[in-house]
Structures are given as structure tokens and as C-alpha cells.
C-alpha positions as CSV (number, residue, x, y, z in Angstrom):
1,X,21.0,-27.7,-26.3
2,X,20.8,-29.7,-22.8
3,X,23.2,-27.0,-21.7
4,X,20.6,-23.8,-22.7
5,X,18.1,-25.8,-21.2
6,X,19.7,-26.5,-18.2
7,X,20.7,-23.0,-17.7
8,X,17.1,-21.8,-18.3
9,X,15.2,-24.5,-15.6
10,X,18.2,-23.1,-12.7
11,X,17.2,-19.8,-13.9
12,X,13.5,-20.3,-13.6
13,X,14.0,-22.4,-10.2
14,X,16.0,-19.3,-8.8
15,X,13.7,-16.7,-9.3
16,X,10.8,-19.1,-8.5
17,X,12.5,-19.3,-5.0
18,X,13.8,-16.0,-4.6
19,X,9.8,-15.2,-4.5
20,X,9.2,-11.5,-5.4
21,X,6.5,-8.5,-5.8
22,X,2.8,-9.6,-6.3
23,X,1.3,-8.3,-9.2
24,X,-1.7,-6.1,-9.2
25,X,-4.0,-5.4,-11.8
26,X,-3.0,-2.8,-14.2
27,X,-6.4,-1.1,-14.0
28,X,-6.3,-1.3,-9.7
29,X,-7.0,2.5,-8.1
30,X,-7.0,3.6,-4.1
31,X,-8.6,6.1,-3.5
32,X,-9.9,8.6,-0.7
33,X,-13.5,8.6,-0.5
34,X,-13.4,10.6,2.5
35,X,-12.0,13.6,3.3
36,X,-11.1,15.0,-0.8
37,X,-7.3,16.7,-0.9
38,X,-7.7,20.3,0.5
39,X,-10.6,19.7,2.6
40,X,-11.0,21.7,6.2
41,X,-11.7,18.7,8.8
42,X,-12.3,18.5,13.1
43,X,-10.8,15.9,14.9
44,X,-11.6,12.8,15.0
45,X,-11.1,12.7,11.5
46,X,-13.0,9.9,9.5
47,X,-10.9,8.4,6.5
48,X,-12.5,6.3,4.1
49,X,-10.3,4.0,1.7
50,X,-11.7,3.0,-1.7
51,X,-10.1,0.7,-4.0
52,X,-11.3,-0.8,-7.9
53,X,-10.3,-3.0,-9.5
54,X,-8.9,-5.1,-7.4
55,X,-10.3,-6.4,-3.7
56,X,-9.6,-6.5,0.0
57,X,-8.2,-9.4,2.1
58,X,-6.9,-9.6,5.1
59,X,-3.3,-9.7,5.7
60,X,-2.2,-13.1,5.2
61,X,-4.3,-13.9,2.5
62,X,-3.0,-15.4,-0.8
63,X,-5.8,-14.6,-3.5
64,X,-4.6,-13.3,-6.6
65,X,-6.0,-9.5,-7.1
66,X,-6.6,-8.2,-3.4
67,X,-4.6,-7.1,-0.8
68,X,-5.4,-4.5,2.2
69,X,-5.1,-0.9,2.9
70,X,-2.0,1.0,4.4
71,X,-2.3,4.8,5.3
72,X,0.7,6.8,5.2
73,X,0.7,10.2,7.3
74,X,2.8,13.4,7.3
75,X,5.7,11.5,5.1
76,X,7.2,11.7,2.0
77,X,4.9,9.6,-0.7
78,X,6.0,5.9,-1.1
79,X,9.5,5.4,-2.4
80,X,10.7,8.6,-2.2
81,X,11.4,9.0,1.8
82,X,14.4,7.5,3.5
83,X,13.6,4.1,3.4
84,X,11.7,4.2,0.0
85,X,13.4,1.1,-1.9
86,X,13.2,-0.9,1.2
87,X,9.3,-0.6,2.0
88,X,8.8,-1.2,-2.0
89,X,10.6,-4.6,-1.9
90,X,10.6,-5.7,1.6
91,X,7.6,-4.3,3.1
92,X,6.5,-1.4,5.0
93,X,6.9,-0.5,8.6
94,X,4.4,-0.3,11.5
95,X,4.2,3.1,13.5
96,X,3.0,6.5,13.5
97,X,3.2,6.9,10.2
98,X,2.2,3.8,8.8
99,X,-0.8,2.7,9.7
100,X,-1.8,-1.0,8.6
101,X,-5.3,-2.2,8.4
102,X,-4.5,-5.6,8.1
103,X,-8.1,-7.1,8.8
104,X,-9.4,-5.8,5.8
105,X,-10.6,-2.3,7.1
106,X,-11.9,0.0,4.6
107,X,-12.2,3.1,7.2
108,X,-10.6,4.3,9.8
109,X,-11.0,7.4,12.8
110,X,-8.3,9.2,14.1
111,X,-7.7,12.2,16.1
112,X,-4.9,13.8,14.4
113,X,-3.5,17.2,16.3
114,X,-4.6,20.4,14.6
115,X,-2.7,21.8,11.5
116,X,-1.9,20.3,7.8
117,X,-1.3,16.6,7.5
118,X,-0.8,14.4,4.1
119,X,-2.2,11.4,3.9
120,X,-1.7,8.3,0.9
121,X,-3.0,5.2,0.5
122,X,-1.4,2.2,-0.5
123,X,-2.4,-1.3,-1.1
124,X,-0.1,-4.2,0.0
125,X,0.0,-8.1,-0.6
126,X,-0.1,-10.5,1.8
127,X,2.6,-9.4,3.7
128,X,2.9,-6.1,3.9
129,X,4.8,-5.4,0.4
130,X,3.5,-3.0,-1.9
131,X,2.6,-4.8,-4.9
132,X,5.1,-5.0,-8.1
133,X,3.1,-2.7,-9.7
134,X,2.6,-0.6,-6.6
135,X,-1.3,0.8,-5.7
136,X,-1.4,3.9,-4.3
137,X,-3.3,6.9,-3.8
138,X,-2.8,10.2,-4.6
139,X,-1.3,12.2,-1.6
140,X,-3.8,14.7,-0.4
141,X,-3.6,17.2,2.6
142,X,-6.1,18.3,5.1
143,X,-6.2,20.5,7.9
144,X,-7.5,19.6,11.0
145,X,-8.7,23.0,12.6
């Protein structure tokens, strides 16, 4: 018995200091509130982010249920590009096509160059990880005429 239960306590002490995903809540949504999928749009190109049940934070912050926005443009939707199990478990990158709003931003204004561009949302924790459950949008595409 002290055997089980010392196997069990290493157990629990290794995954407690491995860390891992945060959850979200089951019912969380992001969301485009602005532009909708398919819509015709000028540059600069206003993009609101909305988000239920769950709420915003900036990066950084450990509060059980929030987290802040990421927007993903002109790539595959998360997890299924090149580096899709990494930015699920170890976080996602910074540049052109990740965009991090790390202070909490709900909206954003970008000239984008005219033609079709996809755009998804996604929610991550404190530091940059998409949560174990991941939040994420939709991908829609716009044109920018």
C-alpha cells in the first residue's frame, strides 16, 4: 500500500512540475465582431475581437478563465501549419503572421495589401500558449480591395 501511494504522490509531484496547458472554460467562444467572413473591406482594415465566456488579461496575468487575443493572418488555422503541435504546447510565435495583443487589446487597425487574406483568432494563457482546450475563432477571409 505505501508502495501505490508512493508511486501516486511522485506521479502527482511530476506532472505538478512539468506545469502544462491552462484550461479554458468549455463554453469560452472568440469571435470576429468586425469584418464577418466574406466581407469586401479598404485598407486600414479595423478588426474587432470578441470573446464569451471567458475574459481578457494581459499577458502575464494568472487569473483562472481569461487570457488575451492572438490574430493569425494568411496561415494555415492553428495546429495544422508547420509548426502546429509546437505553438499548441509551447506557445506561439511573434511576427507577421502572429500578431499578439498582449495588453489586453480587443481591436486592432491594419493596413493589409489588397487581395484575400484569412484571418483567426485565438486566445492564449498567460504566456502565450493556447489553452488546453484551445479558443479559437473561426477562420474567415476578407478582401481588401
Amino acid at each position: 500500500m505505501r508502495i501505490i501511494f508512493a508511486c501516486i504522490f511522485c506521479l502527482v509531484a511530476s506532472v505538478a512540475q512539468a506545469g502544462g496547458p491552462t484550461a479554458s472554460n468549455p463554453d469560452a467562444k472568440v469571435y470576429f465582431v468586425q469584418p464577418s467572413d466574406g466581407d469586401t473591406v479598404t485598407s486600414p482594415v479595423t478588426i474587432v475581437f470578441g470573446l464569451s465566456g471567458m475574459g481578457v488579461a494581459p499577458a502575464g496575468t494568472e487569473k483562472e478563465n481569461t487570457g488575451h487575443h492572438h490574430l493569425l493572418i494568411d496561415r494555415p488555422p492553428l495546429g495544422q501549419g508547420e509548426d502546429g503541435a509546437d505553438e499548441l504546447s509551447n506557445g506561439l510565435p511573434s511576427d507577421a503572421h502572429h500578431m499578439h495583443f498582449g495588453g489586453g487589446q480587443t481591436e486592432v487597425t491594419l493596413d493589409l495589401a489588397p487581395g484575400p487574406h484569412t484571418l483567426q483568432l485565438v486566445l492564449g494563457d498567460a504566456g502565450h500558449v493556447p489553452h488546453s482546450s484551445p479558443v479559437v475563432s473561426e477562420v474567415i477571409t476578407i478582401t481588401v480591395e
